[in-house]
N, C-alpha and C positions, 0 to 999 in steps of 0.2 A: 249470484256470483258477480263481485263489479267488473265491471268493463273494463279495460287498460287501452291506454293510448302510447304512443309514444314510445315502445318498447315495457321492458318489465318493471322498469324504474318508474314508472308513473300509474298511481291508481285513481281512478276516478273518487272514491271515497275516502283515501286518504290521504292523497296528494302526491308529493314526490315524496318515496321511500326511503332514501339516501340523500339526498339532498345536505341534510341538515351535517353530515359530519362530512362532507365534502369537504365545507363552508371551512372548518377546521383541519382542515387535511389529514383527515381521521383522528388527529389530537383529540385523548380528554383530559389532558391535566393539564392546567396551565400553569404556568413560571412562577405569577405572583399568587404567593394564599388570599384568596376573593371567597367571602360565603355570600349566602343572600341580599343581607342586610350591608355589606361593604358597600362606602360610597366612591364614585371615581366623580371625578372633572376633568375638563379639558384643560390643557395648561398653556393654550396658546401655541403650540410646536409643533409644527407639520412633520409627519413620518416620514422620515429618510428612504424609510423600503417601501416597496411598491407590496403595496396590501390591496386586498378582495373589497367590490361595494359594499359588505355587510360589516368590515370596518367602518368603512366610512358611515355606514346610517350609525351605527353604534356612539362613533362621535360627535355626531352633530346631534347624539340625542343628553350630549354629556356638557351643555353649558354652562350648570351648575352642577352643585353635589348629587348627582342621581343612584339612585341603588342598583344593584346588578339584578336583583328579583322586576326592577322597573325596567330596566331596558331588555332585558328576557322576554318581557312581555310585550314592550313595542315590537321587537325583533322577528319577535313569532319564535324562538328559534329555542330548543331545552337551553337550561341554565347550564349544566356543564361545558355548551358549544358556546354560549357567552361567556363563560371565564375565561373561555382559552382564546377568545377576539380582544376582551379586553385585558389580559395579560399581556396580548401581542403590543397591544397600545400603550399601556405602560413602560414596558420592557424598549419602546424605541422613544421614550419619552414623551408621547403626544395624551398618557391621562397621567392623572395621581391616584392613589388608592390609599384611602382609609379605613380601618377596622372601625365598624359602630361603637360607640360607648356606652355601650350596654350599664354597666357600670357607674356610671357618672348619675343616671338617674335612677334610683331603685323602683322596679314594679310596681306600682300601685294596685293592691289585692281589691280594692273595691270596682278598679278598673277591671281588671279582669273579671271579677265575678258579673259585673253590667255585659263585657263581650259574650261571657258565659250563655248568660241568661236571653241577649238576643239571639245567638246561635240555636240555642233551645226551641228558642218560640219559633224559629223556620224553617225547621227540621219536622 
């Protein structure tokens, strides 16, 4: 059975329980439509409203075009709880948000079958 420290909210093997949609004030939708692959930047514009430090890491992780799947990942934090940080940033104007252009370059089927096949082999 793991240990708890710190009341019920913290487990030793999975860390803080709640935490993560605090961070969002129980939000999971965010404002702006953001998927994985959406890129944000920073646009130079400090937030008018007083936002959470997991804002602010969000931001300074965004000084070029970075993906929301990438800053999820420095964040530590689920990607739903990042879209609703960086919609907040958007929405007071401190990112920009792009849809990927999927489109613009068509799939390469030989690529794919090469990610295929290394997959395969490490499985």
């Amino acid at each position: 059975m793991p240990r708890r420290q710190d009341g019920p909210w913290l487990d030793d093997a999975a860390g803080r329980l709640i935490r993560p949609y605090t961070v969002s004030g129980g939000r999971t939708r965010p404002t702006t439509p953001l998927d994985l692959l959406s890129l944000v930047m920073a646009t130079g514009t400090a937030p008018q409203a007083q936002l959470g430090p997991e804002h602010t890491m969000a931001l300074g992780l965004c000084d070029g075009p970075t993906s929301v799947a990438e800053i999820a990942a420095h964040l530590r934090l689920p990607a739903v709880v990042t879209k609703v940080l960086l919609s907040d940033l958007v929405d007071c104007g401190a990112l920009t948000a792009r849809a990927p252009r999927l489109h613009d370059t068509p799939t390469d089927r030989s690529l794919l079958e090469a990610v295929l096949d290394g997959l395969r082999r490490r499985l």
